[in-house]
N, C-alpha and C positions, 0 to 999 in steps of 0.2 A: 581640584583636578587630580586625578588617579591616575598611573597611568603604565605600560609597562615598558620596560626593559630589557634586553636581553635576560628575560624569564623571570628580572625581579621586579617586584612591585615598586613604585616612589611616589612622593605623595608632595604637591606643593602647595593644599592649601587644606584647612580644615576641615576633615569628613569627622562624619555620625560617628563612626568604627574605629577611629583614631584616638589617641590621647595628644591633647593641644599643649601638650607641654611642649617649654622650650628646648629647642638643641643647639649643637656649638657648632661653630667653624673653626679649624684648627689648622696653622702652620705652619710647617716646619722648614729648618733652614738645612735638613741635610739633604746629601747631593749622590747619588748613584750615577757615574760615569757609565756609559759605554763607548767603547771603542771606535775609532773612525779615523780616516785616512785624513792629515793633515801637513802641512807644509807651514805652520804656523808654530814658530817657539815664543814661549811667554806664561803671564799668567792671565786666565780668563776666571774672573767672578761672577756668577750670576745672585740675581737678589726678585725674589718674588712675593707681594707683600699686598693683604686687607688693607683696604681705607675704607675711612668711616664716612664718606660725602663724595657723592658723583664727581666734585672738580678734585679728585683726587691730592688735595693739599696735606692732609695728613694719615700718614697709617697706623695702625695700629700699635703699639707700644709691643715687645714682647710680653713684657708682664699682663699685657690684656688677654693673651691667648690661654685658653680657648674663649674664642668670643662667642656669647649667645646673641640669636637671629632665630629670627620667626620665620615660619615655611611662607615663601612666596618674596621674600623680601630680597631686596637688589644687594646683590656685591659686588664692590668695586676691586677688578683686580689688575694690577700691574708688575710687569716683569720689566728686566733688564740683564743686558752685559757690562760687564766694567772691565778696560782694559787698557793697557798703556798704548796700543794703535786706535789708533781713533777711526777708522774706517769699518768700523765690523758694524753688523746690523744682525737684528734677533727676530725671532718667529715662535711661536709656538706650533709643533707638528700636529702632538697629540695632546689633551686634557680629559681626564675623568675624575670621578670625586669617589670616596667609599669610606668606609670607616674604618682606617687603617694610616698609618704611616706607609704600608710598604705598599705602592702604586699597584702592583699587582694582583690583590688581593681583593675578591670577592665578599659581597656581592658591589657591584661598579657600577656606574652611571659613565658612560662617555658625552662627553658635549662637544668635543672638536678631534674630528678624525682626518687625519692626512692632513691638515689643513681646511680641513672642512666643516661647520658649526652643521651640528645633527642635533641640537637642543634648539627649539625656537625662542627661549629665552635668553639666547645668548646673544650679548653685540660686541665684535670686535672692531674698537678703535684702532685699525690698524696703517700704520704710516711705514712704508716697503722700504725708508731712509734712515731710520732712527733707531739706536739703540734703546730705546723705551718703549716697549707696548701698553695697551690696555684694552681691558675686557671687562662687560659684565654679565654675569649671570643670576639669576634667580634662585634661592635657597628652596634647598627640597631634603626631605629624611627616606629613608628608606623605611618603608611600611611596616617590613617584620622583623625587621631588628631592634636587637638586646640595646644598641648603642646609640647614645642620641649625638655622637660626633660623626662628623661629617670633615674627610680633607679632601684641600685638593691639589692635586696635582700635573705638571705640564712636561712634557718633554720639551726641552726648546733644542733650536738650527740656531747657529753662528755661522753667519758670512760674510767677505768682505762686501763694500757696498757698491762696488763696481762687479760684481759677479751675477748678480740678478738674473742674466740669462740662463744660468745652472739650471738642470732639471728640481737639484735640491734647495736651492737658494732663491728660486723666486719664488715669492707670496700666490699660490695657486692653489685654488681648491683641487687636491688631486685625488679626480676618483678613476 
């Protein structure tokens, strides 16, 4: 399946025109802050991490990264916050993938905008109570590129778990 994207090509399974070689999934543990209005002092961790098996029991080792994955094949992804209040709950707003460490960087695949999955390979396990999400998605390369890695990346919400009526804090596809 070929397909386009905001003007790039991606490719999730074997074509004629292609090379069937493997690529990687890579990820990384650094963390770009942006700013936002808070009333919360402390510290907040987040941790987002490949497993190797749908029942998400184990992830990836670092020394496994970069992991090779054939186009079309399932990843299992899961995020979290870690924090000494125990009421906060997490979401993912935005995710796209590309070949880059720095999320902004072209050429990009979005799979979940506002809150909203725009990839139909994607399934979010998602529980509006829990600090642990999951998600999975379908591995795909980008067609005409030099790079056969592939990261990915999420912006995530933190809120407390009694706030869910927030415009920003409840789990809504917002378009």
């Amino acid at each position: 399946m070929v397909y386009n994207n905001q003007n790039f090509i991606i490719t999730t399974k074997y074509s004629s025109f292609l090379s069937s070689n493997n690529y990687y999934c890579n990820c990384y543990h650094g963390f770009t802050g942006r700013q936002c209005e808070t009333r919360f002092y402390g510290n907040i961790t987040f941790i987002m991490d490949l497993y190797q098996t749908s029942n998400y029991s184990t992830p990836y080792s670092p020394s496994a990264y970069p992991v090779v994955v054939y186009p079309n094949q399932s990843l299992w992804v899961q995020y979290e916050v870690k924090s000494t209040t125990f009421d906060l709950v997490v979401f993912a707003e935005n995710c796209c993938a590309n070949n880059s460490t720095n999320p902004d960087s072209f050429p990009q695949h979005v799979f979940l905008e506002r809150g909203c999955i725009v990839d139909s390979t994607m399934v979010y396990f998602h529980n509006p109570y829990s600090k642990v999400q999951r998600f999975s998605i379908r591995s795909f390369r980008f067609a005409y590129s030099n790079s056969h890695l592939v990261c990915l990346h999420c912006e995530l919400l933190v809120c407390h778990q009694n706030s869910t009526n927030s415009r920003w804090c409840c789990w809504l596809c917002q378009t």
